[in-house]
C-alpha positions as CSV (number, residue, x, y, z in Angstrom):
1,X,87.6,103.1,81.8
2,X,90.8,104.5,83.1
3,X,89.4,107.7,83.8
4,X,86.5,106.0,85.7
5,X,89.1,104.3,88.0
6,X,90.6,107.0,89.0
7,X,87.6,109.1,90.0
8,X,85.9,106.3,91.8
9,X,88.9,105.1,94.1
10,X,88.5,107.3,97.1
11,X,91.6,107.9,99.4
12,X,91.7,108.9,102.6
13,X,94.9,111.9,103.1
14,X,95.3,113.5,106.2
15,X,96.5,116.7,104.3
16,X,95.1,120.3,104.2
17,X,91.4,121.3,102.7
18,X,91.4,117.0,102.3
19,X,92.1,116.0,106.3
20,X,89.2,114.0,107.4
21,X,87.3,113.6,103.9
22,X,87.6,110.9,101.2
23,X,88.9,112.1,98.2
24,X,88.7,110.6,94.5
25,X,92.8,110.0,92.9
26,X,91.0,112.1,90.3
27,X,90.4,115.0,92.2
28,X,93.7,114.7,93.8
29,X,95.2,114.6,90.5
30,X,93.7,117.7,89.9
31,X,94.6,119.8,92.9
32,X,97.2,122.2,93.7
33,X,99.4,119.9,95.3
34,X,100.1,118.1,92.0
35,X,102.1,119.9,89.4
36,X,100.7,119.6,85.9
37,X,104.2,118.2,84.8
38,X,103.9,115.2,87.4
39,X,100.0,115.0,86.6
40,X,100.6,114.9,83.0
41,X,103.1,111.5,83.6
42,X,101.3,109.8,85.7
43,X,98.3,110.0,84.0
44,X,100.3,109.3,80.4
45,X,102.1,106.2,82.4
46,X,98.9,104.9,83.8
47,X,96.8,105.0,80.5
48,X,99.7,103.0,79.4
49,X,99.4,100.7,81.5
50,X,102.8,100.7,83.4
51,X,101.2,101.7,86.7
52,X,99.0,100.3,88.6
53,X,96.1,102.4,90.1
54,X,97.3,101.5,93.5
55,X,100.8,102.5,92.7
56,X,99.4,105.8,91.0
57,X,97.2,106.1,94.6
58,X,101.0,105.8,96.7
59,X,102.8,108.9,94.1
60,X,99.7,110.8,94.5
61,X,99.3,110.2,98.2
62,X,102.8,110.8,99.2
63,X,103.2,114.0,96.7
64,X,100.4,115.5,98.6
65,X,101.5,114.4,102.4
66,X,104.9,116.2,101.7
C-alpha cells in the first residue's frame, strides 16, 4: 500500500528532464537527483510511518529543486 502511494501521487517539479511533466514521488525517488543513502531513509521512515506522504513529497521535491 505504501509503495502504491508513492507511485500514484504525481508532482509537478520544475527541474531538469521533469520541467513541465508530472512525475510519480516514486519515480523521483528513483532518479539521479536522490542519493540511494537519502532514498533508502526516507523510504525506511515512511514505511514506518513517521512521515507523511506529503512530507516525503516536500524532501523529495526540494532535494531535486536544489
Amino acid at each position: 500500500p505504501w509503495e502504491t502511494a508513492l507511485k500514484t501521487t504525481v508532482v509537478d517539479i520544475e527541474a531538469g528532464e521533469f520541467r513541465g511533466h508530472k512525475v510519480s514521488l516514486w519515480d523521483l525517488l528513483h532518479s539521479h537527483y536522490i542519493p540511494e543513502e537519502n532514498r533508502k531513509e526516507l523510504l525506511e521512515l515512511y514505511e514506518a510511518g513517521e512521515l507523511t506522504l506529503e512530507q516525503v513529497k516536500t524532501v523529495v521535491s526540494t532535494i531535486v529543486t536544489r
